[in-house]
C-alpha positions in Angstrom: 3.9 -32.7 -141.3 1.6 -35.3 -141.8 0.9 -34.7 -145.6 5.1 -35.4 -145.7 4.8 -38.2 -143.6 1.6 -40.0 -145.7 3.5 -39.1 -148.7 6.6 -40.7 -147.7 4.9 -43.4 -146.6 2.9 -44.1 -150.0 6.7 -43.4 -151.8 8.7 -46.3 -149.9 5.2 -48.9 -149.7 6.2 -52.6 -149.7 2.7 -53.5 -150.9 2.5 -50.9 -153.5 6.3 -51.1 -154.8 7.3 -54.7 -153.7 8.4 -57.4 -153.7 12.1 -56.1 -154.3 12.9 -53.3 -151.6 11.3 -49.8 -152.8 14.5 -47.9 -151.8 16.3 -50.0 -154.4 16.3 -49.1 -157.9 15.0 -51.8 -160.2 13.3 -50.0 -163.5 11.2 -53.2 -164.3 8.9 -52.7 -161.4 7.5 -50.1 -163.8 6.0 -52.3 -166.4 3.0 -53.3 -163.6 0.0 -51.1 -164.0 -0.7 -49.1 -160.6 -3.0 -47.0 -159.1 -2.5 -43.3 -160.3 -1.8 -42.0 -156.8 1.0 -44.2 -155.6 3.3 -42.1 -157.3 2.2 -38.4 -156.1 5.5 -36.5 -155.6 4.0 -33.2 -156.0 0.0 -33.5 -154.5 -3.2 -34.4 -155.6 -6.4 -32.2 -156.0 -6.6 -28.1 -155.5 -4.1 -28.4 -153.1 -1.1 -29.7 -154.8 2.3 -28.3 -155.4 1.8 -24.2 -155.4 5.3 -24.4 -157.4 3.7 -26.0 -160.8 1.3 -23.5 -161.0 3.6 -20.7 -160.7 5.9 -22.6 -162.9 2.8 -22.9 -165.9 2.2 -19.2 -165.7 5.6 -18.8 -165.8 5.7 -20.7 -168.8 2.9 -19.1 -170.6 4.2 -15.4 -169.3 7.3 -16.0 -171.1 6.1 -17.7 -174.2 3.3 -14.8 -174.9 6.5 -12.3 -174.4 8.5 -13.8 -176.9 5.6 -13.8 -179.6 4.5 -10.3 -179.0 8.8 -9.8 -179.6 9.3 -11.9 -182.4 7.3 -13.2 -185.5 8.2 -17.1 -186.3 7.9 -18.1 -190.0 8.9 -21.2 -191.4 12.3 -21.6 -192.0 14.3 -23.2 -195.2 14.4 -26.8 -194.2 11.0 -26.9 -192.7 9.9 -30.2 -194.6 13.3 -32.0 -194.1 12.9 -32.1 -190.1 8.7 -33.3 -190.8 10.4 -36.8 -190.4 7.9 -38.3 -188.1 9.3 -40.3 -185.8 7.1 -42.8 -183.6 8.1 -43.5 -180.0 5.6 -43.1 -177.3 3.9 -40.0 -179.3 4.5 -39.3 -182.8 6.5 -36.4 -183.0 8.6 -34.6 -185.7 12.4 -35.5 -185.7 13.3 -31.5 -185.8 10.8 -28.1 -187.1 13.1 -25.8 -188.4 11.4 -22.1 -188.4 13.0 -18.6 -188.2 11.9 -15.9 -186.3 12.4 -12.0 -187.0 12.0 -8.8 -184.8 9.0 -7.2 -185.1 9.1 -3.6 -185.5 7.5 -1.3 -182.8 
């Protein structure tokens, strides 16, 4: 209960989110650099969010089903989606690949 009650706390701080009222949403009080853990809405350290972690294995469980399923190839347009495009992180506009059965 306390863990809820420091996080809410940290969430809703005048001092950390100010001088506008936190519980308003103005997206410009973004641009200041803070400190990493004002913003913790899912736990800091080995105790954190059990949820993410089953999530990630989740994730990986299902990923390393479909490859032992399917084999991915490139597909036909594979260079016309190789437009980089340059945002936060450079990142391909689209990979085009195919992905066939395998046989058992």
């Amino acid at each position: 209960i306390v863990i809820q009650a420091d996080t809410y706390s940290i969430h809703r701080s005048i001092n950390l989110w100010g001088p506008e009222d936190p519980n308003l949403f103005v997206p410009e009080r973004h641009m200041v650099k803070r400190h990493p853990l004002a913003y913790m809405p899912f736990g800091v350290g080995p105790r954190n969010c059990v949820g993410m972690r089953f999530a990630l294995m989740e994730l990986k469980m299902s990923l390393a089903s479909l490859l032992h399923t399917y084999t991915v190839l490139p597909g036909d347009k594979l260079e016309e989606g190789m437009t980089r495009q340059e945002t936060i992180t450079l990142s391909p506009e689209a990979i085009y690949v195919r992905v066939e059965k395998r046989l058992k």
